[in-house]
LUMZA-457568 format. One record per residue: x, y, z of N, C-alpha, C in turn. Coordinates in steps of 0.001 Angstrom, whole numbers, padded with zeros to 6 digits, always signed. Atoms other than C-alpha are relative to their C-alpha. Example, Ala and Ser with C-alpha at 12.3 -4.5 7.8 and 13.67 -1.06 7.14 Angstrom:
// LUMZA-457568
+000890-001190+000000+012300-004500+007800+000900+001200+000000/-000820-001190-000060+013670-001060+007140-000770+001090+000730/
// end
This chain:
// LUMZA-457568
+000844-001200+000000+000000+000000+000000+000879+001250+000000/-001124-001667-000302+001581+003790-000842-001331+001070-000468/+000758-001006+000107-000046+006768-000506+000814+001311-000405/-000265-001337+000500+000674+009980-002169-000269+001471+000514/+000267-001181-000946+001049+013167-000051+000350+001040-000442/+000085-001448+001081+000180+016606-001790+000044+000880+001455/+000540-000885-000909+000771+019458+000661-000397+001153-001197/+000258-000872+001132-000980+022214-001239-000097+001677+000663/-000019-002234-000912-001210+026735-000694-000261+000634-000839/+000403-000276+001164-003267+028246-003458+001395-000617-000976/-000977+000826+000814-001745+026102-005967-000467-000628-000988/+001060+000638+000960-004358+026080-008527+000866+000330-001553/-000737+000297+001695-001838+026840-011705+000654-001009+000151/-000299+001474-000142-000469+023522-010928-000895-001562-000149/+000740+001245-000653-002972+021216-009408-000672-000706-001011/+000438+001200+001372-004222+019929-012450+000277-000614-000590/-001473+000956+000720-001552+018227-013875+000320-000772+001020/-000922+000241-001406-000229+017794-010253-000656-001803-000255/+000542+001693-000776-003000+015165-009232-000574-001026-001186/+000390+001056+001705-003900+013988-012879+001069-000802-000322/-001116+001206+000048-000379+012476-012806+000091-000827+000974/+000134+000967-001687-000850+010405-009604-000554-001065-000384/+000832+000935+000143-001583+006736-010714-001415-000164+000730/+001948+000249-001300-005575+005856-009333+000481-001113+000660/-000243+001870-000898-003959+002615-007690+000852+000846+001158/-001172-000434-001755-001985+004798-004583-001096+001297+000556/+000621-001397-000669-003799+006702-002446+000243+001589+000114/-000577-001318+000235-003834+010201-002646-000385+000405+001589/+000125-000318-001231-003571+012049+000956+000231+001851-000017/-000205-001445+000064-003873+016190+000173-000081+000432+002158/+000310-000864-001308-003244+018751+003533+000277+001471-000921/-000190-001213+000543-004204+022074+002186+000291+001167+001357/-000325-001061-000858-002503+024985+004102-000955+001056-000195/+001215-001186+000593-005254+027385+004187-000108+000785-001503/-000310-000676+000827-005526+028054+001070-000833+001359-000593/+001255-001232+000409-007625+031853-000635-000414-000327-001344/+000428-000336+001582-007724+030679-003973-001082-001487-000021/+000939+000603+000273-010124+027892-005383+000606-001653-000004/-000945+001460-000240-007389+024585-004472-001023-000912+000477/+000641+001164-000618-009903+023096-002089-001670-000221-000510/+001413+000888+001009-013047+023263-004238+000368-000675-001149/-000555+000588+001408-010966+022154-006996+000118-001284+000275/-000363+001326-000810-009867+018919-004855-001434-000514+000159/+001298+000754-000319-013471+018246-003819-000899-000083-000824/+000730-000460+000484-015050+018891-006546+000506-001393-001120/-000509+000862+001242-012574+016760-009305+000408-001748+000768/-000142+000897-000572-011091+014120-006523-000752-000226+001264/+000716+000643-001679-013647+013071-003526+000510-001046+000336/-000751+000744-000340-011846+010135-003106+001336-000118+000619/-000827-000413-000906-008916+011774-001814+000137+000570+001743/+000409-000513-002100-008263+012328+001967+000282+001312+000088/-000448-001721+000062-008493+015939+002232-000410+000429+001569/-000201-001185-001586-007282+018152+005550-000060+000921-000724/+000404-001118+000173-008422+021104+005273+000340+001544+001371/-000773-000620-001255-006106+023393+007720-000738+001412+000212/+000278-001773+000102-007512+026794+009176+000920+000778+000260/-000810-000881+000440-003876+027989+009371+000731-000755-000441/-001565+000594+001117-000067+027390+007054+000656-000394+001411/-000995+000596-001080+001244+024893+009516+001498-000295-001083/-001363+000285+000978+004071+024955+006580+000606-001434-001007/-000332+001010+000888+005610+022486+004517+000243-001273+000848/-000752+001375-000704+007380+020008+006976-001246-000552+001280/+001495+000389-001189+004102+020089+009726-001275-000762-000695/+000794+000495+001189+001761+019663+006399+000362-001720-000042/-000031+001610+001005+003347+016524+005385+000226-001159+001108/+000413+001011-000873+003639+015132+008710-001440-000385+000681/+001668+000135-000197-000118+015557+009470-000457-001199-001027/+000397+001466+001084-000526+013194+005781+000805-001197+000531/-000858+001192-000237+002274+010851+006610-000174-000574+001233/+000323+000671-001544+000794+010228+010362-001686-000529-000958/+001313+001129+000189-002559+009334+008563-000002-001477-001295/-000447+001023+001135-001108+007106+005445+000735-001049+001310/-000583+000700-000591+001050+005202+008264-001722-000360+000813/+001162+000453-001066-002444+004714+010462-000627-000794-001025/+001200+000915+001068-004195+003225+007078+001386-000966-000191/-001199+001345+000635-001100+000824+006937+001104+000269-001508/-000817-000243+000799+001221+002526+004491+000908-001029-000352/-001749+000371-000339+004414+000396+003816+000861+001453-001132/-001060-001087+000930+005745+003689+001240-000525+001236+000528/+001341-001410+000527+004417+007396+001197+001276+000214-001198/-001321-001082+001077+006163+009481-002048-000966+001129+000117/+000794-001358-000715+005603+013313-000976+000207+000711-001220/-000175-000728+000814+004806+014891-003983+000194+001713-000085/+000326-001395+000579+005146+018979-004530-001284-000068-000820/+001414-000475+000976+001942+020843-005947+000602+000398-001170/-000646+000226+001041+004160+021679-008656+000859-000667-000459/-000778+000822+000679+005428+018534-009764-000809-000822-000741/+000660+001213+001234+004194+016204-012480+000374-001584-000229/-000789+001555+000077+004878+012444-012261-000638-000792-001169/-000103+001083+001332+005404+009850-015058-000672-001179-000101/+001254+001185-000493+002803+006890-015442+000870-001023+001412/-000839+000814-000342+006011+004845-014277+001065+000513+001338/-000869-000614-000465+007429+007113-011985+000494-000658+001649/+000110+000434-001316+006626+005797-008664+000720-001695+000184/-000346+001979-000015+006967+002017-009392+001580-000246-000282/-001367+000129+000066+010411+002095-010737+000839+000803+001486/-000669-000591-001299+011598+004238-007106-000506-001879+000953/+000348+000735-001026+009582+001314-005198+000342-001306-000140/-000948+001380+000249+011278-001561-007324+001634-000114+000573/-001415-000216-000428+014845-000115-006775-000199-000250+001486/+000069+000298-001341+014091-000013-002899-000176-001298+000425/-000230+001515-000415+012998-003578-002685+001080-000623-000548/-001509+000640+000199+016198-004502-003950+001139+000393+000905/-001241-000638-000653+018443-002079-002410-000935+000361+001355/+000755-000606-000942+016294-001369+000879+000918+000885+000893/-001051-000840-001190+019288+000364+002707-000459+001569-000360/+000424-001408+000187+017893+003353+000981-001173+000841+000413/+001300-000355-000498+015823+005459+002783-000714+001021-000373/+000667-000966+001120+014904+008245+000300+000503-000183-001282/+000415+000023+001579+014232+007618-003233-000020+000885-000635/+000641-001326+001103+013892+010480-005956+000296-000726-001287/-000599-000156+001220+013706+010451-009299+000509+001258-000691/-000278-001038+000199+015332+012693-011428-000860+001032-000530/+000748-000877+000432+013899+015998-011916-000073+000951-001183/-000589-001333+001471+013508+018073-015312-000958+001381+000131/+000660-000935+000094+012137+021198-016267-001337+000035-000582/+000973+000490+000749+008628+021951-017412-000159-000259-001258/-000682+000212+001370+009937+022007-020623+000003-001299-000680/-001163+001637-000051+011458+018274-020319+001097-000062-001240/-001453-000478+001099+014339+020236-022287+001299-000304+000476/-001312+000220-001191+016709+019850-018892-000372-000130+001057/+000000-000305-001435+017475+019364-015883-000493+000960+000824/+000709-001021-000910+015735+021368-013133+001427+000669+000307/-001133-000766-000664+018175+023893-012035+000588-000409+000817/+000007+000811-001462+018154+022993-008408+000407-001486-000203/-000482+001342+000194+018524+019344-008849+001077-000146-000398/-001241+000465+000248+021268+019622-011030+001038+000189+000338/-000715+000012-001203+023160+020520-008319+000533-000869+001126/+000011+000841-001103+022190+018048-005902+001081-001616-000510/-000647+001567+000932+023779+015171-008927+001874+000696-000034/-001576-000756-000170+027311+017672-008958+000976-001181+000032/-001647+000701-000146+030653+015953-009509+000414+000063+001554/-000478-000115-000988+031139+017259-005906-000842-001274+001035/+000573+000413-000301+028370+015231-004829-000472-001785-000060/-000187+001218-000054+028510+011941-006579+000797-000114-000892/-001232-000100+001197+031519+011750-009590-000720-001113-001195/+000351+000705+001219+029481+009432-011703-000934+000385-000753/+000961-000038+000561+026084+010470-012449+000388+000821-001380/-000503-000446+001376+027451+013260-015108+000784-000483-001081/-000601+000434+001036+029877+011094-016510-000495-001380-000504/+000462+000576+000654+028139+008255-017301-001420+000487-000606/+001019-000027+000553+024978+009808-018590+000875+000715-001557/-000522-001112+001181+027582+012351-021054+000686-001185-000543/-001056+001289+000688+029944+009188-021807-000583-001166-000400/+000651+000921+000265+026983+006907-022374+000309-001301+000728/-000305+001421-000545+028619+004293-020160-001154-000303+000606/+000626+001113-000297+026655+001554-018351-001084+001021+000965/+000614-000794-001385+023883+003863-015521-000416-001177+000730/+000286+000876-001135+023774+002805-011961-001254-000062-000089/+001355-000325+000092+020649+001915-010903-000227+001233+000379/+000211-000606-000703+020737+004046-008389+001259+000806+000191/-001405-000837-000822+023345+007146-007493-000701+000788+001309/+000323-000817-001153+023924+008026-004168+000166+001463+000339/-000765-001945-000166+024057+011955-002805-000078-000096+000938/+000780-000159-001551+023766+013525+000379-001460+000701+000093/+001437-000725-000335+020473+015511-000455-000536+000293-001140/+001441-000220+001400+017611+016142-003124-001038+000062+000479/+000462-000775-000202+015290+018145-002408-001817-000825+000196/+001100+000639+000112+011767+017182-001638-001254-000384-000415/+001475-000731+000876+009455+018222-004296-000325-001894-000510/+000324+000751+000318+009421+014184-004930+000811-001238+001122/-000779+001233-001212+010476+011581-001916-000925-001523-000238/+000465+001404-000896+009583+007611-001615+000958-000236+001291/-000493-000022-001722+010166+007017+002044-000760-001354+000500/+000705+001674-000716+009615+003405+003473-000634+000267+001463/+000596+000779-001613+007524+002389+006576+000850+000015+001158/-001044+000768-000888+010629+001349+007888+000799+001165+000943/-000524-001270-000073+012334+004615+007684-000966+001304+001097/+001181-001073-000412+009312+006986+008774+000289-000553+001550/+000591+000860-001482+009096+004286+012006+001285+000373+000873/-001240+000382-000822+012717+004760+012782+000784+001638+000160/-000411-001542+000314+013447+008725+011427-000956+000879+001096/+000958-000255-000428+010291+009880+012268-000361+001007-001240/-000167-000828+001327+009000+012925+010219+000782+001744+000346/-000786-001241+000272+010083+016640+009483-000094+000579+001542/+000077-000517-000929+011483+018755+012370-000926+001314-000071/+000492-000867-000089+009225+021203+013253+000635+001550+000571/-001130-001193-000090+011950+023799+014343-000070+001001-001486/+000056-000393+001854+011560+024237+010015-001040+000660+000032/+001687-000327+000556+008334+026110+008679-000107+000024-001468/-000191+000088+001747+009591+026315+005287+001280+000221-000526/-001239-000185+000160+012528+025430+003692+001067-000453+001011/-001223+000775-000941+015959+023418+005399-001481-000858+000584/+000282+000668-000470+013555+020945+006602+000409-001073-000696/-000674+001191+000655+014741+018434+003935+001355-000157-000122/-002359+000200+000100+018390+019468+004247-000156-000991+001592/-000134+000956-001546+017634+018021+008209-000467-000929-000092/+000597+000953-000129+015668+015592+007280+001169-000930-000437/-000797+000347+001014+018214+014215+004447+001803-000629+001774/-000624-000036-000789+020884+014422+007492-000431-000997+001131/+000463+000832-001416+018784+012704+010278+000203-001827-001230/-000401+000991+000933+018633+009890+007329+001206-000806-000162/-001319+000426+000167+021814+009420+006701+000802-000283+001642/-000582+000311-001946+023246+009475+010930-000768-001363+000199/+000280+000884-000410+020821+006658+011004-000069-001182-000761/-000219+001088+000595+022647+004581+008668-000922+000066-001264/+000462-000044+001597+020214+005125+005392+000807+000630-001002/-000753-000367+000695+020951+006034+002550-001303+001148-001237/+000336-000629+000767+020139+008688-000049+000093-000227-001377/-000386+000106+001446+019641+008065-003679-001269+000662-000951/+000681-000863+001352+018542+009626-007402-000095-001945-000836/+000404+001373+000808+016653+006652-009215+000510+000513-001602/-000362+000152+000870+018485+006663-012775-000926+000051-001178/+001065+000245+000957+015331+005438-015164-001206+000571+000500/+000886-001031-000805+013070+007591-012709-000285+001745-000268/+000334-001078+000353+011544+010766-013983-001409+001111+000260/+001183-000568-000358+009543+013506-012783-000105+001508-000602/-000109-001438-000106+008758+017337-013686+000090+000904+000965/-000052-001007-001231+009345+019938-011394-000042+001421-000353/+000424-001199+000557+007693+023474-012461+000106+000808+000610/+000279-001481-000956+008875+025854-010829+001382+001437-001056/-000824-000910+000634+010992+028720-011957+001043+000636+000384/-001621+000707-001200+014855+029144-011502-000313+001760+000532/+000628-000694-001096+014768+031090-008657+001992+000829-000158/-001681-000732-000403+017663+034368-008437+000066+000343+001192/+000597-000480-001209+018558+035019-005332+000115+001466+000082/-000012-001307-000438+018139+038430-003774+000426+000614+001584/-000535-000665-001535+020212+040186-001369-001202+000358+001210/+001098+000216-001242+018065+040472+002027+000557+001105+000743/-000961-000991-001004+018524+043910+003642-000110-000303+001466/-000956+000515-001489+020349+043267+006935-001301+000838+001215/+001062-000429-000725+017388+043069+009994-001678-000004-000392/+001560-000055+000579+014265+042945+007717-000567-001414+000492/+000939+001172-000802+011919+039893+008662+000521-001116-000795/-000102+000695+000668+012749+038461+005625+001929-000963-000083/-001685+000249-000260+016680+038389+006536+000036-001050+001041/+000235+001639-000989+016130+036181+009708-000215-000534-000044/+000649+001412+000622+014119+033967+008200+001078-000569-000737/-000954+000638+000449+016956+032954+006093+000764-000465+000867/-001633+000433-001403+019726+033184+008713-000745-000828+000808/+000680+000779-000830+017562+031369+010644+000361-001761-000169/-000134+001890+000987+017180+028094+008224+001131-000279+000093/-001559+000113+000180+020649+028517+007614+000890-000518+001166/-000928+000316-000998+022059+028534+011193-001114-001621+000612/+000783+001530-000455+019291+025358+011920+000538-000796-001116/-000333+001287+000679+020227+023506+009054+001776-000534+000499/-001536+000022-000383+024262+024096+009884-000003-000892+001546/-000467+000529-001237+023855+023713+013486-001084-001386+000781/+000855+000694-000477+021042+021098+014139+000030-001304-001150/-000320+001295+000614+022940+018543+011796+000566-000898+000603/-000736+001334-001104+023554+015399+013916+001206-000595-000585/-001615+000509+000651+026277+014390+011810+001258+000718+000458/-001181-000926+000277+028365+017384+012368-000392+000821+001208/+000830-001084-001025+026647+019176+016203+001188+000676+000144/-001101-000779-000565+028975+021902+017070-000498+001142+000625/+000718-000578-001295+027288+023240+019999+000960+001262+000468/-001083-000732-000573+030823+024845+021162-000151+001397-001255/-000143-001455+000814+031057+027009+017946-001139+000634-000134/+000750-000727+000232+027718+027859+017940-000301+001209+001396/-000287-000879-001376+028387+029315+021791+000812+000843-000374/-000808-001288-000095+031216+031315+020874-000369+000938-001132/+000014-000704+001199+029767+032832+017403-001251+000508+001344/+000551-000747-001267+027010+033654+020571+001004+001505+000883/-000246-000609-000994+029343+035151+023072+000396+001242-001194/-000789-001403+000837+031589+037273+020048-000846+000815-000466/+001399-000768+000438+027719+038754+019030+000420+001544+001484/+000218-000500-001705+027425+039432+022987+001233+001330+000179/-001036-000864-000282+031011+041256+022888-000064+001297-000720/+000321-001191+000715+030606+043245+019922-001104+001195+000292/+001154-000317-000591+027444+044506+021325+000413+001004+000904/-000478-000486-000977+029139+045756+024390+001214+001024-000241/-001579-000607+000724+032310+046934+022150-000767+001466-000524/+000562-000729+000716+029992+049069+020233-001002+001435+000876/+000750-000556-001027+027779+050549+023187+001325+000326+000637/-000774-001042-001254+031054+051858+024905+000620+000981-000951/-000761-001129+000786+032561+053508+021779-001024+000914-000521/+000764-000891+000714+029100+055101+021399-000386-000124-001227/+000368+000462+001300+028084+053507+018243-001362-000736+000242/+000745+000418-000613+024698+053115+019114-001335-000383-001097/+000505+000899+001001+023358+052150+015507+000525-001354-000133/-000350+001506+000344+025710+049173+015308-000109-000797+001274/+000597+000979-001211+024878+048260+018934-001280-000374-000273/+000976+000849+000372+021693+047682+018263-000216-000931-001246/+000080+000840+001376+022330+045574+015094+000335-001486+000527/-000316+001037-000740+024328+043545+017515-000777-000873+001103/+000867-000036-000813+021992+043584+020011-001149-000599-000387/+000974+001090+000943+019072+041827+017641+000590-001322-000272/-000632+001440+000728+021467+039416+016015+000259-000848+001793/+000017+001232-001467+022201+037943+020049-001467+000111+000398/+000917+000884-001266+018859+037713+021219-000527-000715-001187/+000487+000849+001036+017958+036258+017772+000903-001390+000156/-001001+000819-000166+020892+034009+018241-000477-000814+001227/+000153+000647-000976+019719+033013+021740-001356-000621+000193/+001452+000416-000309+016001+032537+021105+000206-001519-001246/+000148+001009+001227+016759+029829+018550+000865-001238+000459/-001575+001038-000896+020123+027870+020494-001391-000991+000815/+000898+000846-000869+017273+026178+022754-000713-001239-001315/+000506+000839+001348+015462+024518+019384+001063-000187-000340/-000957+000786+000486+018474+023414+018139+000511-000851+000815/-000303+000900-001193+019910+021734+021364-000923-000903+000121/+000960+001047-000398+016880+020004+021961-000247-000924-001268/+000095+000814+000774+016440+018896+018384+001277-000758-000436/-001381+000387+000057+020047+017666+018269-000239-001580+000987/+000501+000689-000543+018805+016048+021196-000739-001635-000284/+000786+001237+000879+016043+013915+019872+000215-000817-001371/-000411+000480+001138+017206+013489+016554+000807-001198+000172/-001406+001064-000382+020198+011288+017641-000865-001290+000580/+000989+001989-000657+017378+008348+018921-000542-000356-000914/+001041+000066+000986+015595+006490+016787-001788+000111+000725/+001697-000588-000506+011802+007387+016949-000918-000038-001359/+000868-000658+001074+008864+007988+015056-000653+001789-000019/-000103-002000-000190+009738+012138+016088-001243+000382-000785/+000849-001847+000999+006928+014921+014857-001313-001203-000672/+001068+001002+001256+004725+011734+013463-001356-000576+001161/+000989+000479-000837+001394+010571+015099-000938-001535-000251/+000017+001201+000203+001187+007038+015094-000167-000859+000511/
// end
């Protein structure tokens, strides 16, 4: 039994393709984040047969998909694959991830590879995650035509398309909720791997992924939108069980704390307060990371309701 888990957030230039590519033989399991636009009459209207949550607020991406993946595990899951609202899957897409796994089961996230809506190239993003730095074969045997693995391993790929075993979910658990959007699959990908799984890109596995390459944009220093990054950033860095470094994340603390104090005696009382945000931002966040450092390191079925 696998069920298919759509988190959705007005996501109606998608959703029609989205869930029209979803074989009818796997359950479909939507959690719509409140959405304003017409997603959840669209869902009830085209699929009633789908399990639809219907949230009255954006519990986010990684809370979303553990709300589906605690009710697909209660109907007896043994897979979920967590689709994106903008992704498109291949009649074949799913079955070839869930054949490779019963062979190789050490793997505890599946993807296939992702192209553009185009299916001219590679997704941007993705073709990153396949990098020479990342695994040294996938580019050269697809450009040199030699023999393809089944399977290449990485450390991370992104989650707009996951198969995730029973086994895994029971023993990982699901997304940290420390996340709300974004770095929850870099931690997830991490808790994975510390507990002995493994990460892989299915080879003959193909999906679309529609989104549009994204530039980034400088974030002026203090805006809402700036912490939110630094935020993800210092949780994904410092709340990786592979790599905890509790100590450096204390002293990049205290040298905040100093500057702060450096700045307030020379009378610099714009860059004290710059300092002065960045430590209590720094200190309101050290507690969620410790603790999820914490839990992470056991096995569990963490954040999942089961």
């Amino acid at each position: 039994m696998l069920s298919v888990i759509i988190v959705t957030y007005n996501g109606m230039k998608w959703l029609a393709k989205c869930l029209a590519s979803i074989p009818k033989e796997y359950n479909m399991v939507i959690v719509d984040n409140n959405s304003t636009d017409t997603t959840v009459q669209f869902i009830e209207q085209n699929y009633p047969q789908a399990k639809l949550f219907k949230e009255k607020e954006n519990l986010g991406f990684g809370q979303a998909n553990n709300k589906g993946i605690s009710y697909a595990l209660q109907q007896g899951a043994k897979y979920v694959y967590l689709l994106n609202q903008d992704a498109y899957l291949e009649a074949d897409t799913i079955d070839k991830l869930v054949k490779v796994h019963q062979s190789q089961p050490s793997y505890g996230i599946l993807s296939p590879i992702h192209i553009n809506a185009e299916k001219t190239r590679l997704d941007a993003g993705f073709s990153l995650y396949v990098s020479y730095k990342h695994n040294p074969h996938f580019y050269s045997d697809f450009v040199l035509q030699k023999s393809k693995q089944e399977v290449y391993e990485v450390p991370f790929v992104n989650a707009a398309g996951w198969l995730v075993s029973r086994e895994v979910l029971l023993n990982v658990g699901g997304f940290d909720p420390i996340f709300f959007h974004y770095g929850e699959d870099d931690n997830y990908t991490q808790r994975v791997r510390y507990h002995n799984f493994k990460v892989g890109v299915v080879s003959n596995s193909f999906m679309v992924h529609d989104r549009e390459d994204r530039v980034l944009k400088k974030l002026r220093y203090g805006s809402e939108a700036y912490f939110k990054q630094r935020e993800k950033e210092l949780k994904v860095k410092y709340a990786n069980i592979n790599n905890p470094n509790v100590e450096e994340y204390n002293r990049r603390l205290a040298k905040t704390n100093k500057n702060y104090i450096q700045q307030l005696m020379f009378l610099k009382f714009k860059n004290a307060k710059k300092h002065k945000e960045m430590y209590r931002f720094l200190l309101r966040i050290k507690a969620e990371i410790e603790n999820s450092l914490i839990k992470n390191k056991k096995l569990g079925s963490w954040y999942l309701n089961v």
